[in-house]
N, C-alpha and C positions, 0 to 999 in steps of 0.2 A: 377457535381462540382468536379473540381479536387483536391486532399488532398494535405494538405502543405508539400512542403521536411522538414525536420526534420535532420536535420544530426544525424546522429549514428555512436558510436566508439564502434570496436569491439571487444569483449572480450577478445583475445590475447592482442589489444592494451591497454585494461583497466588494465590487467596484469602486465604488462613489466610498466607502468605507476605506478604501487604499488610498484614492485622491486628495481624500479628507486628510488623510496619516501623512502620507508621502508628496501630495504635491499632486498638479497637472501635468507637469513635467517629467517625471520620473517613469525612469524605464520598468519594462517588467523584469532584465536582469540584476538593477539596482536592489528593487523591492524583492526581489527573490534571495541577494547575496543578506540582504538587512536582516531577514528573517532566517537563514541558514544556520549561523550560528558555526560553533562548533563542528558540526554534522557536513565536512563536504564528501563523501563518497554516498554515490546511490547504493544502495543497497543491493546484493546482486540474490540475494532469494525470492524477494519479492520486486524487483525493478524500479524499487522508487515511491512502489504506490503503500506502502503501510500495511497491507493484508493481501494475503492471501486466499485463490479461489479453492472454496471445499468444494469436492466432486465425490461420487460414490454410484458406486454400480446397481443397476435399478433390480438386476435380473441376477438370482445366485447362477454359477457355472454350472455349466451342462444343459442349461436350456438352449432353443433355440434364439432365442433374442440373446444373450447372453453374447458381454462386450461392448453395448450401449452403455456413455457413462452420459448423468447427468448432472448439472450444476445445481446444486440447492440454493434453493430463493434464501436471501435472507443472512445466510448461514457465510458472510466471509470472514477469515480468520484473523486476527490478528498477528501479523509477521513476528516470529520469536527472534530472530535475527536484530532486526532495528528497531525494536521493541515499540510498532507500529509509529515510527516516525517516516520510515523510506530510505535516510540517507543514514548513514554509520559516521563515529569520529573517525576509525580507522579502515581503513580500506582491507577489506575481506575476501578473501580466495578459498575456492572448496579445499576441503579435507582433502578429498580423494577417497573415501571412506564414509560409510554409512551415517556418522555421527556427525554432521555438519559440518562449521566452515569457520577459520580460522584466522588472523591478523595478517595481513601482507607483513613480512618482515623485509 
């Protein structure tokens, strides 16, 4: 099966595209709070990054290789927490309990 093209811009281009918006001058904490928005907590399920890595066991139990996990190419998640942004409006602390994780009160 052959994987979809995807266009990708490259980080020099992502650059000069900031400097162009924001100026020469301008910090990267500046341009990071501009684009924040609402959103200042990282997200503490996934740390920031919007997805999550899927992993799954290569080998069923009782073999001897068995406990080898491997990361699938391709396959990361989308964080259900920060609904693949990274940061949350509200600052979030585990449940304590199987079922997620809940508003800092």
């Amino acid at each position: 099966m052959a994987k979809e093209y995807e266009p990708k811009y490259s980080t020099l281009y992502k650059l000069s595209e900031l400097i162009n918006k924001y100026g020469a001058n301008a910090t990267l904490e500046y341009v990071f709070e501009r684009n924040q928005g609402p959103y200042k907590y990282k997200c503490p399920n996934c740390n920031g990054r919007g997805y999550i890595k899927c992993t799954y066991n290569a080998y069923p139990s009782g073999l001897p290789d068995s406990g080898w996990v491997y990361e699938k190419a391709f396959k990361d998640e989308k964080c259900d927490v920060c609904d693949g942004i990274g940061y949350t409006k509200e600052e979030m602390i585990p449940n304590y309990v199987q079922d997620g994780w809940k508003v800092k009160q």
